[in-house]
SEFI-439777 format. One record per residue: residue number from 0; y negated, z negated, x negated of N, C-alpha, C in turn. Coordinates in steps of 0.001 Angstrom, whole numbers, plus 500000, padded with zeros to 6 digits. Layout:
nr n.py n.pz n.px ca.py ca.pz ca.px c.py c.pz c.px
NUM Y Z X Y Z X Y Z X
...
***
This chain:
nr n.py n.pz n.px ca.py ca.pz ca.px c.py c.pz c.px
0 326997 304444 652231 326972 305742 651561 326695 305523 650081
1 327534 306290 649005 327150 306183 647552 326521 307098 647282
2 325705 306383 646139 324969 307391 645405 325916 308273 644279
3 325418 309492 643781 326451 310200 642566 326588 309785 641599
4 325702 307986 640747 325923 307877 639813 327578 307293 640629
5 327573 306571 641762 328355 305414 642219 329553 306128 642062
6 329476 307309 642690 330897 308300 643236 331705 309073 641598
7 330589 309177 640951 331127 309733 639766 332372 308557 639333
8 331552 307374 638876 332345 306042 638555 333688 305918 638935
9 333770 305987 640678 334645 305753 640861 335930 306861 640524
10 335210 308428 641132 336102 309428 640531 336844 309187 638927
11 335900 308642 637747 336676 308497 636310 337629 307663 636623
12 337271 306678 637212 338289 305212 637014 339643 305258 637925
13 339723 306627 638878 340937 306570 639391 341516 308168 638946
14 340808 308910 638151 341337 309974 637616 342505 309774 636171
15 343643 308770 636782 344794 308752 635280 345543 308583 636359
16 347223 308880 635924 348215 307964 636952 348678 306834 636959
17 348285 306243 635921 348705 305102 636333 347259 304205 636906
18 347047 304590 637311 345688 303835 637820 345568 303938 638653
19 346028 305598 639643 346510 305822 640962 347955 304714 641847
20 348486 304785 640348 349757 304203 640895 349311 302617 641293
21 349017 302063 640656 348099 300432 640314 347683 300507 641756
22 346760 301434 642121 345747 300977 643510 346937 301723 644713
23 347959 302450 644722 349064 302438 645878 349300 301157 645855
24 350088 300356 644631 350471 299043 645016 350064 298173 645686
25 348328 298114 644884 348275 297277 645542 347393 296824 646893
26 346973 298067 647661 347467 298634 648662 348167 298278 649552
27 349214 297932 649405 350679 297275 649868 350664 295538 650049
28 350536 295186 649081 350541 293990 648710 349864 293278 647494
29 348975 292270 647329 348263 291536 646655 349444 290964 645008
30 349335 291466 644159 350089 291111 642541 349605 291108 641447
31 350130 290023 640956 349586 289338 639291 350044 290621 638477
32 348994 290478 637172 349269 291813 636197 350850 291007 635808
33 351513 290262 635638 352879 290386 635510 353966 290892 636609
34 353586 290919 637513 354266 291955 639125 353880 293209 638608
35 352792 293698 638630 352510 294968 637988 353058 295727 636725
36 353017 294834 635828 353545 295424 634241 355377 295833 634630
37 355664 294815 635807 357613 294534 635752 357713 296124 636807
38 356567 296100 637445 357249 297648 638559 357022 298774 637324
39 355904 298719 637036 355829 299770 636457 356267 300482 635067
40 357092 298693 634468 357622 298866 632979 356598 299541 631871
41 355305 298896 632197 354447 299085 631115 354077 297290 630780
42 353504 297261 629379 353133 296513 628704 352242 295725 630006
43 351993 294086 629588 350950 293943 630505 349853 293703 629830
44 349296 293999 628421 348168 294350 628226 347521 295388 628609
45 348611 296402 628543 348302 297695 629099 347732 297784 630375
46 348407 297139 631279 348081 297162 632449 347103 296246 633040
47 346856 295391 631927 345469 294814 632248 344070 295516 631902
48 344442 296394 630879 343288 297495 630789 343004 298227 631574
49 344124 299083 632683 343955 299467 633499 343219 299414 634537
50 343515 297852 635043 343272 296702 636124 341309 296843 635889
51 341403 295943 634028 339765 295806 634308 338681 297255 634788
52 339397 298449 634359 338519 299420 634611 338531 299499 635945
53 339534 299400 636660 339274 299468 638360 338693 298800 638773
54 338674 296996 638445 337632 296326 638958 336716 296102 638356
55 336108 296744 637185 334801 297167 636374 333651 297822 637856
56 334718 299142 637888 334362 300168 638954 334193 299609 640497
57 334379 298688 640753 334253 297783 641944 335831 298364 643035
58 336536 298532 642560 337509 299465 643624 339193 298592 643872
59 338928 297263 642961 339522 296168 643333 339211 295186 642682
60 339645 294185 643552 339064 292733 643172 340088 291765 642920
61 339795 290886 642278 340540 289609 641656 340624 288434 642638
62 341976 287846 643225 342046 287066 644089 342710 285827 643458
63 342737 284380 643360 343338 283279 642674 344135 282639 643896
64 345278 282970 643499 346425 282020 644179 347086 281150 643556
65 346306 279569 643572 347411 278666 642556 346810 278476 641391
66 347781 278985 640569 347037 279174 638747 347926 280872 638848
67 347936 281657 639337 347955 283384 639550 346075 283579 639683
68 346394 285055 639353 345693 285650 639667 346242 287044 640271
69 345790 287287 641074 346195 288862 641847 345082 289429 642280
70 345401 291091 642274 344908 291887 642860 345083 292384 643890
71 343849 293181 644628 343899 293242 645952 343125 294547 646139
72 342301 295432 647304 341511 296622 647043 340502 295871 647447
73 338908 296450 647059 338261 295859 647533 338078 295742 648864
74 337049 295003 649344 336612 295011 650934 335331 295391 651258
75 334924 295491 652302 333872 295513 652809 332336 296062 651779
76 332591 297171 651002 332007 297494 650208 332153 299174 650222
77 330964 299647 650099 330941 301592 649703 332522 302222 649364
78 332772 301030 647938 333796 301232 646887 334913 301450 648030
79 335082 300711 649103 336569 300146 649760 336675 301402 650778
80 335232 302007 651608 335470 303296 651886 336028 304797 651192
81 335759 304673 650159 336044 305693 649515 337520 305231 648588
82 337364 304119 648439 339373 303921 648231 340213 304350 649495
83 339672 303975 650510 340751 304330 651719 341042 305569 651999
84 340051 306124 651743 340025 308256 652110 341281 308384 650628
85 340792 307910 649866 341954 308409 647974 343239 307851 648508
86 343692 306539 649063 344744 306393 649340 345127 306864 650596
87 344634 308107 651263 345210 308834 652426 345577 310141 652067
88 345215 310181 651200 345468 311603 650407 346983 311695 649291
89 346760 310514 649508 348128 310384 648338 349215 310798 648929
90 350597 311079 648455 351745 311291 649208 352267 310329 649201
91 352908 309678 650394 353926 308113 649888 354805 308550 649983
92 355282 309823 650033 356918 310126 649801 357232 310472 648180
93 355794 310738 647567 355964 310796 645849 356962 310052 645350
94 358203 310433 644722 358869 310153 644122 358465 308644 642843
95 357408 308745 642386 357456 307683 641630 356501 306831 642380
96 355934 306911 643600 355318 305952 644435 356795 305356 645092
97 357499 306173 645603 359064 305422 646330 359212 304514 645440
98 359687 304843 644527 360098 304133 643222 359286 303007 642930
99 357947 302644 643005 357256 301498 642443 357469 300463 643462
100 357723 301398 644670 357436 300769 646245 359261 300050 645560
101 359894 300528 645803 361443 300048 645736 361637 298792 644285
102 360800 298968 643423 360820 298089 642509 359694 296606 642840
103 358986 296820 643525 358165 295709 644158 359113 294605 645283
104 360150 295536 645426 361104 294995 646487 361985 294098 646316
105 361912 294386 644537 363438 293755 644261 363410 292609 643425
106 363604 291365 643382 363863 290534 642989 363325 289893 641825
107 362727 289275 640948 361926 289513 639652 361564 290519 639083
108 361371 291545 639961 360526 292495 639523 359366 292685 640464
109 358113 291711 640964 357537 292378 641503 357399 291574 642536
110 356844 291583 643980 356376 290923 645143 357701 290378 645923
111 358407 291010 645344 360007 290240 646767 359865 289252 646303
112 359624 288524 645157 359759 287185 644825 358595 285948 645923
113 358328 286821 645848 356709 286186 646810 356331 286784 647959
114 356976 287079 649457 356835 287660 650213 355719 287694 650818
115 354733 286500 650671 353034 286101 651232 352021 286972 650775
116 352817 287465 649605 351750 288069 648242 351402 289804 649087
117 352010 290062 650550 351737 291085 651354 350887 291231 652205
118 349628 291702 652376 348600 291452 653021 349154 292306 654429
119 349392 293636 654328 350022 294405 655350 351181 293508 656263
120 352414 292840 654987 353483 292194 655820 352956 291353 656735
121 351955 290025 656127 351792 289683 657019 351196 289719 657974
122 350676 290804 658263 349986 291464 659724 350638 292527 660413
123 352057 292858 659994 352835 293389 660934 353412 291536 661536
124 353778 291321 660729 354549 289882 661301 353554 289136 662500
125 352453 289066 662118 351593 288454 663018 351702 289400 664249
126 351413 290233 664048 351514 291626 665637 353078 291169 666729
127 353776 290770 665591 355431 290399 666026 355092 288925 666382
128 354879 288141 666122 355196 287049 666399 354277 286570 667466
129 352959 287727 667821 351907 286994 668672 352527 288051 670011
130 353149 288577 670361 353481 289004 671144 354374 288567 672272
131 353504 288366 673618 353427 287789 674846 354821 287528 675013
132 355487 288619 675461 357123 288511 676003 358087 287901 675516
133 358386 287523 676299 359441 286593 675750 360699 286341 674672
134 361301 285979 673682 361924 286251 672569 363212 286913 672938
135 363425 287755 672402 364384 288655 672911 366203 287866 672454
136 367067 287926 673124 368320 287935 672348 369252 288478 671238
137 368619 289760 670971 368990 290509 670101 367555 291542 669180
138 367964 291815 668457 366759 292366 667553 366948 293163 666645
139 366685 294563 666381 367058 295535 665277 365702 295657 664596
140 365614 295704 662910 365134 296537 662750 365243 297261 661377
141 364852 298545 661935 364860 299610 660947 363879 299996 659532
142 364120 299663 658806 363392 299506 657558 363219 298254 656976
143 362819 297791 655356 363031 296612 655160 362049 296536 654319
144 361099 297378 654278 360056 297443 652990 359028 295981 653116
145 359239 295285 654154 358328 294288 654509 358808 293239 654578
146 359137 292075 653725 359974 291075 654192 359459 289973 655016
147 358292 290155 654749 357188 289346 656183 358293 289534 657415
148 358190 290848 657928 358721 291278 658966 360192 290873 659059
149 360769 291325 658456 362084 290531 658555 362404 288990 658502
150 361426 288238 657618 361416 286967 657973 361307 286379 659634
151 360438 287498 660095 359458 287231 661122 360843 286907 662726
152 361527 288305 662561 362663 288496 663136 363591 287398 663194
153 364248 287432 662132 365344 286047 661522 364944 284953 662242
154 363961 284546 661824 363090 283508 662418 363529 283446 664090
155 363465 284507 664986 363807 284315 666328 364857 283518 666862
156 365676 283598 665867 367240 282780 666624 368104 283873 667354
157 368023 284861 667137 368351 285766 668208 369272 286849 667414
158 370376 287313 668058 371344 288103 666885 370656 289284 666210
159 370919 289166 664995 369479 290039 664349 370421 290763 663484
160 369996 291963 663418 370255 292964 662135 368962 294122 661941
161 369440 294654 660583 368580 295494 659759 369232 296187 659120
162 368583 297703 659033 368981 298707 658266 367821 298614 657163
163 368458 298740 655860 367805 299465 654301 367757 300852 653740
164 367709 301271 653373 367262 302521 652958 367405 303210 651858
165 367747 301634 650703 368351 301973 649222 369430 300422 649351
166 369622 300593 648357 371033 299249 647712 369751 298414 647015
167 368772 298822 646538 367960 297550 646095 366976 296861 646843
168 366115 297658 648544 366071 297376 649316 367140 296104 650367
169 368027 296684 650213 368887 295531 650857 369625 294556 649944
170 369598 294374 648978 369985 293219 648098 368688 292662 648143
171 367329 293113 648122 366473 291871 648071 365809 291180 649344
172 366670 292544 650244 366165 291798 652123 367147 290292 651545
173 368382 290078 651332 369489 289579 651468 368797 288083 650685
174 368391 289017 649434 368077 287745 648563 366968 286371 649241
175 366003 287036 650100 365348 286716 650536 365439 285860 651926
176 366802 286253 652944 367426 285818 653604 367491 284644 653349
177 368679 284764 652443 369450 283293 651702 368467 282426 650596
178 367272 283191 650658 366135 281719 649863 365521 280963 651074
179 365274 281999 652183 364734 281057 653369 365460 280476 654087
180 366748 280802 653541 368029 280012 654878 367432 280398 656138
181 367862 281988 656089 367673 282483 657530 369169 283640 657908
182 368913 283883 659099 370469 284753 659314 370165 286061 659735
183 370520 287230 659087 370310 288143 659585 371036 289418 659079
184 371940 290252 659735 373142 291160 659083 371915 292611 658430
185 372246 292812 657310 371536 293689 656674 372855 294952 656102
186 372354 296131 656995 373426 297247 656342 372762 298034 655583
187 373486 298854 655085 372413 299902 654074 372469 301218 655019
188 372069 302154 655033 371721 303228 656336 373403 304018 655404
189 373700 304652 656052 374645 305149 655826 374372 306683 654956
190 373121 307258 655489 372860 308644 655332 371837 308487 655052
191 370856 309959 654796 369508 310004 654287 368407 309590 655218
192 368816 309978 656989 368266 309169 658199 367837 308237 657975
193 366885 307754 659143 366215 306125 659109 367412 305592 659727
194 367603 306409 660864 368809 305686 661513 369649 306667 662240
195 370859 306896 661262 371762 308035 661659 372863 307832 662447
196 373558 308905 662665 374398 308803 664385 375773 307675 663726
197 376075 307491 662332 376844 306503 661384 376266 305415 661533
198 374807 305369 661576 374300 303620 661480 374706 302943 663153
199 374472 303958 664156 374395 303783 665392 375690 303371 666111
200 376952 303936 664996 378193 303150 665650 378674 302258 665234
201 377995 301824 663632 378515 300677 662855 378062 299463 663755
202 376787 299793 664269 375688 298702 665016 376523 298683 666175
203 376832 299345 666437 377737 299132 667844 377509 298470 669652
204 376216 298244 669553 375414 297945 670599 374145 298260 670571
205 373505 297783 671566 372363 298048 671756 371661 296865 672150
206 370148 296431 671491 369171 295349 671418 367825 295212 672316
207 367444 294179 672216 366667 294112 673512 365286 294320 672372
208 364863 294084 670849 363761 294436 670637 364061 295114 669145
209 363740 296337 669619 363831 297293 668080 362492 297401 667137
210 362235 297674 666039 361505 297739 665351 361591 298549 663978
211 360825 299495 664204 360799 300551 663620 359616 300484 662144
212 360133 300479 661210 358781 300110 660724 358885 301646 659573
213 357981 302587 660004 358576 304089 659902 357128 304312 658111
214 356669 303198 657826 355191 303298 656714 356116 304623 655557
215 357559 304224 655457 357402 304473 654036 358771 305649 654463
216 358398 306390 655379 359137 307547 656348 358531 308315 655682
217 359084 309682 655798 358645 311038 655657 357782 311231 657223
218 357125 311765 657237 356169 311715 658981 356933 312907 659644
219 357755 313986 658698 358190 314590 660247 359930 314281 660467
220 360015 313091 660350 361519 312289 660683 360738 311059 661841
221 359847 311051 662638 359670 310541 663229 360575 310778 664793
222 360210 312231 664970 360897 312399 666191 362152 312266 666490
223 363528 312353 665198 364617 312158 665150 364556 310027 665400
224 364055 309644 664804 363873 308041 664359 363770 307740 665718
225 362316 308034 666573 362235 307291 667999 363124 308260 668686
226 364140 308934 669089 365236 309339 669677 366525 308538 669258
227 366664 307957 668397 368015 307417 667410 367745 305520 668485
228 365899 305436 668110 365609 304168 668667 365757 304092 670485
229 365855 305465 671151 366194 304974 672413 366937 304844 672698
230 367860 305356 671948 369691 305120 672264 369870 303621 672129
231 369478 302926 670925 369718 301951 670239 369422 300602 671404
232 368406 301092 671953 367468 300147 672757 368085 299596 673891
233 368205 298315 674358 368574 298456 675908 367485 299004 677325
234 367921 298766 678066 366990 299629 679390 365943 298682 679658
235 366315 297455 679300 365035 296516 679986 364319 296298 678674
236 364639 296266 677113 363951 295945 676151 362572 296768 675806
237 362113 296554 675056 360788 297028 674133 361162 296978 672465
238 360092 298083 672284 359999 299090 670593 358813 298486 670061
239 358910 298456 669286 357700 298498 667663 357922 299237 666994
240 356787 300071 666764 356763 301541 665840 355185 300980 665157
241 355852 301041 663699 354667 300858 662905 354406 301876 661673
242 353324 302752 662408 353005 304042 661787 352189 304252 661302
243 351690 304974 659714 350926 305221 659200 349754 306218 660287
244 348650 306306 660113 347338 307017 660563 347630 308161 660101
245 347510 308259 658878 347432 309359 658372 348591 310622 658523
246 349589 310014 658420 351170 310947 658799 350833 311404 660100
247 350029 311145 661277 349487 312013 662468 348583 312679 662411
248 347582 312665 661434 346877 313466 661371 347408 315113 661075
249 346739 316311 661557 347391 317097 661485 346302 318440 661068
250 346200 318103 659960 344789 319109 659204 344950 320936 659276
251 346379 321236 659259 346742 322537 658764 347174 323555 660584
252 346502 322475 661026 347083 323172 662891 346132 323952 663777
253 346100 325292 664096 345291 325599 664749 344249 324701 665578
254 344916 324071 666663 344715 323233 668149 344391 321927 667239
255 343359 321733 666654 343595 320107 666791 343846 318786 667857
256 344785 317921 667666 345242 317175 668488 344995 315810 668058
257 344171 314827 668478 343755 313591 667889 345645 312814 667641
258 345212 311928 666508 346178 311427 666227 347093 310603 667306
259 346061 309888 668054 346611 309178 668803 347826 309324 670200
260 346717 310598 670633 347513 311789 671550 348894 311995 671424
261 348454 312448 670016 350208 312657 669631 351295 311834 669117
262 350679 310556 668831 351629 309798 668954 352298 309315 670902
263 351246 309322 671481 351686 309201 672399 352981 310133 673514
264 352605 311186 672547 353296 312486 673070 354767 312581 672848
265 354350 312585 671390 356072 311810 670850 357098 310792 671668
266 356444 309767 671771 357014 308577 672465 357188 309292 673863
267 356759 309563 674555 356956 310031 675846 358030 311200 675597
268 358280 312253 674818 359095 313051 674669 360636 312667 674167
269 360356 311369 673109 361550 310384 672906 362050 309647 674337
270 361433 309878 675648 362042 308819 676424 360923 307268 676731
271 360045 307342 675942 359207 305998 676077 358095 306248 676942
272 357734 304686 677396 355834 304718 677737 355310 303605 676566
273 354034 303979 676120 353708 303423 675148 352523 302274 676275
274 353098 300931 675648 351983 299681 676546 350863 299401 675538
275 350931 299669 674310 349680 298986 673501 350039 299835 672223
276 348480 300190 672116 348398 300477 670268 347516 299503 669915
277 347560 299196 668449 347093 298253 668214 346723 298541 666226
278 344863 298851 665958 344984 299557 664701 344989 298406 663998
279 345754 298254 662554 346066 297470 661555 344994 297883 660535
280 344077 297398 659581 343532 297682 658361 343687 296621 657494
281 344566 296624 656295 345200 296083 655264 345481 296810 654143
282 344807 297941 653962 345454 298442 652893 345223 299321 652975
283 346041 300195 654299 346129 301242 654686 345713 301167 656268
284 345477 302333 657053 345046 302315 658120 346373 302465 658925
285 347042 301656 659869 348302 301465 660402 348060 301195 661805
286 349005 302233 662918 348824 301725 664125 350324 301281 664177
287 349967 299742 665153 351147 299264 665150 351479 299442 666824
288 352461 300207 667308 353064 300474 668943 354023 299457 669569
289 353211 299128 670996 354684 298299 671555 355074 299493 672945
290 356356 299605 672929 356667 300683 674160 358060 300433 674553
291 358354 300774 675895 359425 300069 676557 360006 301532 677392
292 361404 301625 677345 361730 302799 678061 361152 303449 679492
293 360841 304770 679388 360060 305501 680971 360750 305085 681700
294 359946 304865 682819 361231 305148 684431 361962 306477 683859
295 361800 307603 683416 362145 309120 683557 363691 309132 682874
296 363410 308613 681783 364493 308295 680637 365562 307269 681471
297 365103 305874 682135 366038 304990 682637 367008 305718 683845
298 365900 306350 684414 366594 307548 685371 368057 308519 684749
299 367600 308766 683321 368652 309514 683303 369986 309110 682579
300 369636 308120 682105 370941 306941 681681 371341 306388 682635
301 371114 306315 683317 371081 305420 685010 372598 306175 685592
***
């Protein structure tokens, strides 16, 4: 618990936007004030002024990779509670948060250059790669904001594709592909959908492990997304849905309904049973889902 000199502090030091914007990033992923200055096309003195007042204020910290230095949010500190409530409040569909997010993506500008530099990526990847069942033959997945994750995939040996979401999203999945000498077909979504009834015939089959990685979704395109993903799916395969906390929360609703509930509700109304949630803290508070089609649903494709 802080005291009001503590809470004041932190309130000044995140009351500008670009200082908001600074702690979304990095949030996301761990970056040198030169990753930072290139998303955001400010000076990087500038943005080292920024930087020191946040970690003046204790609300991020300085990590040494190499001869880098990067930033990170803090941890295990008052400061790191009360960053996590500010970054749940934020919108990640904000137009110039998309935008920093999409410029971090791309190629010398920012973390695609350095896919490790993702504290989140690599703990969706780990969730993927520690998972019991056996490696699937085929593999979709939907979104590309994580190249952990897509490495993670590729990596299987198994016929792999991915949908993007912008043209600079998928030029730097691609770029990233062909630096790791890995194989994996990357389309761009056809429509404004995660995955529209156009992406679904270009793909032209259906995969034994889909993966949904819905963080940087609008939250009420979920229910269209896991309906698009049961089609997509085969009958014997399994889903990964990796969903923000907060996009379930549901503040403005008569009935409150715990988050979890309703994710579960969803999935079951898409056709699924959900086998494991599993909460992620990296940044952001993330449940990551594994779920495999109902008897109810197989019944009716059947």
């Amino acid at each position: 618990m802080a005291d009001s000199r503590e809470l004041l502090i932190w309130l000044r030091a995140t009351a500008e936007p670009t200082r908001l914007r600074l702690l979304a990033l990095c949030a996301d992923r761990e970056l040198s004030v030169s990753d930072l200055a290139a998303v955001l096309g400010q000076s990087e003195p500038r943005v080292s002024r920024h930087l020191r007042i946040l970690t003046e204020a204790g609300l991020i910290e300085r990590v040494r990779q190499g001869q880098w230095v990067h930033f990170r949010p803090a941890r295990d500190t008052p400061a790191a509670g009360f960053l996590r409530g500010l970054l749940g409040q934020l919108d990640r569909m904000d137009p110039a948060l998309v935008r920093d997010r999409e410029r971090a993506q791309t190629p010398g500008a920012g973390a695609a250059a350095s896919p490790a530099s993702s504290r989140l990526g690599r703990e969706l990847r780990a969730v993927v790669e520690a998972d019991p069942v056996a490696r699937p033959a085929s593999v979709l997945l939907v979104g590309v904001e994580h190249p952990e994750l897509l490495a993670a995939i590729a990596a299987f040996g198994a016929e792999c594709a991915a949908i993007a979401h912008s043209r600079r999203a998928a030029q730097a999945a691609r770029a990233m592909l062909e630096r790791e000498g890995l194989a994996c077909r990357v389309l761009l979504a056809a429509g404004p959908d995660a995955l529209g009834p156009r992406d679904l015939e270009r793909l032209g089959r259906t995969f034994d492990l889909v993966l949904l990685d819905h963080l940087a979704a609008a939250p009420d395109a979920l229910p269209a997304l896991l309906a698009a993903g049961r089609r997509v799916l085969s009958g014997t395969g399994r889903l990964w849905l990796f969903e923000p906390y907060e996009a379930l929360e549901s503040a403005h609703q008569r009935v409150v309904e715990h988050p979890i509930a309703r994710l579960r509700r969803r999935l079951a109304e898409a056709g699924f049973s959900c086998e494991r949630i599993r909460p992620i803290e990296a940044g952001r508070h993330v449940l990551a889902v594994r779920a495999v089609p109902s008897a109810a649903s197989l019944g009716r494709t059947g």
